[in-house]
Phi, psi and omega in degrees: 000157191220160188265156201203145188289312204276182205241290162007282182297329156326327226240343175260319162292349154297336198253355184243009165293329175280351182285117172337113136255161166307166141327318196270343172093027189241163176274117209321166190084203182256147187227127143322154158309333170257352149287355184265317176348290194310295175322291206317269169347316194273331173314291209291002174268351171265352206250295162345265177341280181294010152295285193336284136012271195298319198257058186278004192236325201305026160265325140318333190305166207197123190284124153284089192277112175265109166293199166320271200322336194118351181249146181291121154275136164252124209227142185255129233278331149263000147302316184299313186292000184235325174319292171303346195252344143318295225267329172289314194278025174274335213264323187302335173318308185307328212269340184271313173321298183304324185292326176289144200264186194286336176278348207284305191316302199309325175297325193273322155314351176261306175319314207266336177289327175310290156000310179268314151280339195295327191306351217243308226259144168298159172278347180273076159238171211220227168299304176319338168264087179307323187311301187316282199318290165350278179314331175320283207315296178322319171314092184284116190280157123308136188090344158327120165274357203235012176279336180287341157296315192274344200270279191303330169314304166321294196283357179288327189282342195260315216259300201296321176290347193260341188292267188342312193271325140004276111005306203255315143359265170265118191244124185287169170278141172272140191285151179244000000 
């Protein structure tokens, strides 16, 4: 029995107690809809209730931390949140290090050397810094009346660099 404001519902859980139910608390057989409405309502405010019940504290829990043996480690629950969200971004890092192929690195190794002299270097610089000036040029616009010349510039310059390594590669011999 459960306590309730109205006498009604007292006077109806007394009068459907001797009446067969399911498993489910509602009653066997055939029920009108609005008496099964009615049950329903009262299983899921008893079903609630007795949630309630049971979890008053579980809002307080805490990950209970075991060494080997079985005895409680004491871990401090935002140090463990931040150890762990390292330990995410450690991995992803690794897994993006891994996924890049050898040119790619080799790019990121030219960058960070750039990098590194550009720091040495004044901040004014102008037409005199060919490296700059290069990197400008090379850059193909949309709308460029001179990108299909620049294009083809590119790729002569891509096809003499891949010969030339090609080459260096393979050195012929003089017949003897």
């Amino acid at each position: 029995r459960h306590d309730s404001s109205s006498d009604d519902e007292d006077d109806d859980d007394i009068k459907h107690a001797t009446e067969k139910k399911m498993s489910s608390g509602h009653k066997a057989g055939l029920v009108a809809s609005t008496d099964f409405a009615k049950a329903e309502k009262k299983i899921r405010k008893r079903q609630r209730d007795e949630l309630e019940r049971n979890n008053l504290g579980a809002e307080k829990g805490e990950t209970v931390y075991r060494d080997v043996s079985g005895k409680k480690r004491m871990v401090a629950p935002v140090q463990d949140e931040l150890q762990r969200k390292r330990e995410e971004e450690e991995k992803e890092l690794q897994q993006k290090e891994a996924n890049k192929g050898a040119y790619q690195k080799k790019l990121e190794e030219q960058r960070l050397r750039e990098l590194e002299a550009a720091a040495g270097m004044t901040l004014a610089r102008g037409i005199e810094d060919e490296q700059m000036e290069q990197r400008r040029m090379a850059v193909i616009r949309e709308g460029d009346p001179m990108a299909m010349l620049a294009w083809k510039k590119q790729q002569e310059e891509q096809q003499t660099s891949q010969n030339l390594s090609s080459n260096a590669t393979h050195v012929p011999r003089k017949p003897v």
